[in-house]
C-alpha positions, -999 to 999 in steps of 0.1 A, spaced: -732 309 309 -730 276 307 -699 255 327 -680 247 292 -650 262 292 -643 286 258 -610 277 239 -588 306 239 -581 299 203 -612 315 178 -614 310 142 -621 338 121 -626 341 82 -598 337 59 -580 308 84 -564 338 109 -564 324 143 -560 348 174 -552 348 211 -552 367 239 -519 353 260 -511 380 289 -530 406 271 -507 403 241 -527 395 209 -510 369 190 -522 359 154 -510 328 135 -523 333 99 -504 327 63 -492 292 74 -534 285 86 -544 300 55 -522 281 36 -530 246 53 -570 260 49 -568 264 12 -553 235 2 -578 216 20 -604 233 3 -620 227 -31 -626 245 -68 -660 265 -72 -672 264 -104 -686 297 -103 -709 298 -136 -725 272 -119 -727 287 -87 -736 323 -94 -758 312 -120 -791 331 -113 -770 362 -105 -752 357 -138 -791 356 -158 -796 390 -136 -764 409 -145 -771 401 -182 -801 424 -178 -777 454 -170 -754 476 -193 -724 461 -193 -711 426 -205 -705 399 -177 -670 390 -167 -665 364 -143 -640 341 -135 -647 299 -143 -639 290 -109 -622 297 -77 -604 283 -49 -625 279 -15 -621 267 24 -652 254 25 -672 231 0 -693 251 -27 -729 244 -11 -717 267 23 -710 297 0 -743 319 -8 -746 340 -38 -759 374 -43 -761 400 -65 -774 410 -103 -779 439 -123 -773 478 -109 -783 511 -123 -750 513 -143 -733 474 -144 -734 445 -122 -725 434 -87 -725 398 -78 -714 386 -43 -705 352 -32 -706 346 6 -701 322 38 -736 332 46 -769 339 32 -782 379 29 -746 389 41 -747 421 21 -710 429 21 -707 423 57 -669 420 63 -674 385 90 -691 363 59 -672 382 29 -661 356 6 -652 373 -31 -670 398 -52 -671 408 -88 -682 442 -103 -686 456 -137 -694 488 -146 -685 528 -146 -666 527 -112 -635 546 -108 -603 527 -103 -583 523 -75 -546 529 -66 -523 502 -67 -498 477 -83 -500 476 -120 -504 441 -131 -501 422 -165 -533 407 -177 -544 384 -204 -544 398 -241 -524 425 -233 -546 441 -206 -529 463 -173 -546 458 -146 -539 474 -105 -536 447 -77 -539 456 -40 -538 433 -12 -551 422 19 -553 448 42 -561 458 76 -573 486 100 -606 479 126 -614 450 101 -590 432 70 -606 442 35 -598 415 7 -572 418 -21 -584 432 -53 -579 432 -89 -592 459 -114 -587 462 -153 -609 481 -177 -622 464 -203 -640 472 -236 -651 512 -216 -658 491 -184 -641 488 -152 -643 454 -140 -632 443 -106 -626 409 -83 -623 410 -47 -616 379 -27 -606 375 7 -582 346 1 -567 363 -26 -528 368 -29 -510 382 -62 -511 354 -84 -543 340 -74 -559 378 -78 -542 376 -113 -550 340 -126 -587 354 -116 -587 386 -135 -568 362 -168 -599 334 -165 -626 365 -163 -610 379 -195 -601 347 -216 -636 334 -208 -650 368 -226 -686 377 -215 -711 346 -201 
């Protein structure tokens, strides 16, 4: 170990800052998330999730994604991931290359296909659509908020660890106004 002394502040994903005082565990996160995001920027994610985009075209569902969203970190640190499955698509966007769902470098998700949907709020959604919203939650590790609606005899789904109601929301409206890409 080297004689540099280790802050007793650590910065995890999603701007949630945590520390050990006394062996009480104290964590500072909507006001960092908030200051985090607003000094982030816009990804344009047809750009971004291009060659994923060309590979979910190749499965059995249309694509739905989103035109952009909101980031805390510039566009060229997020990876993308993702294409075509046996019965939709599954496209990733994360803070690291090959993450593979991991929960540390999760950044947002989007899914199209025959999945079953999941319980919670019921939503409004562009051209008339209901959708189910569930937030940010946490057990042994903090699973993103997520946004489901089913579509044209598809369930399509967002999940994005920065997401709150109305971000989850405006994301689900740009997927459908945009139509398929």
């Amino acid at each position: 170990m080297s004689g540099r002394r280790r802050s007793p502040w650590s910065l995890a994903r999603g701007a949630i800052r945590v520390r050990v005082l006394g062996g009480v565990v104290v964590v500072v996160g909507l006001m960092g998330a908030t200051v985090a995001l607003a000094a982030g920027s816009s990804v344009n994610l047809v750009v971004k999730l291009a060659p994923q985009i060309a590979r979910a075209k190749t499965g059995k569902v249309a694509v739905l994604m989103p035109s952009s969203i909101r980031a805390d970190v510039a566009a060229s640190r997020l990876y993308g991931a993702g294409g075509a499955t046996a019965k939709g698509y599954d496209i990733q966007l994360a803070y690291a290359p090959r993450c593979d769902d991991g929960t540390a470098c999760f950044f947002a998700e989007f899914e199209g296909g025959p999945q079953t949907k999941l319980p919670g709020t019921r939503v409004a959604l562009a051209r008339g659509i209901t959708g189910t919203y569930s937030g940010i939650h946490c057990g042994a590790s903090c699973g993103p908020a997520s946004i489901e609606w089913k579509q044209d005899g598809a369930i399509y789904s967002v999940q994005y660890v920065l997401g709150g109601k109305s971000s989850m929301t405006a994301l689900a409206d740009s997927a459908i106004d945009a139509g398929p890409r």
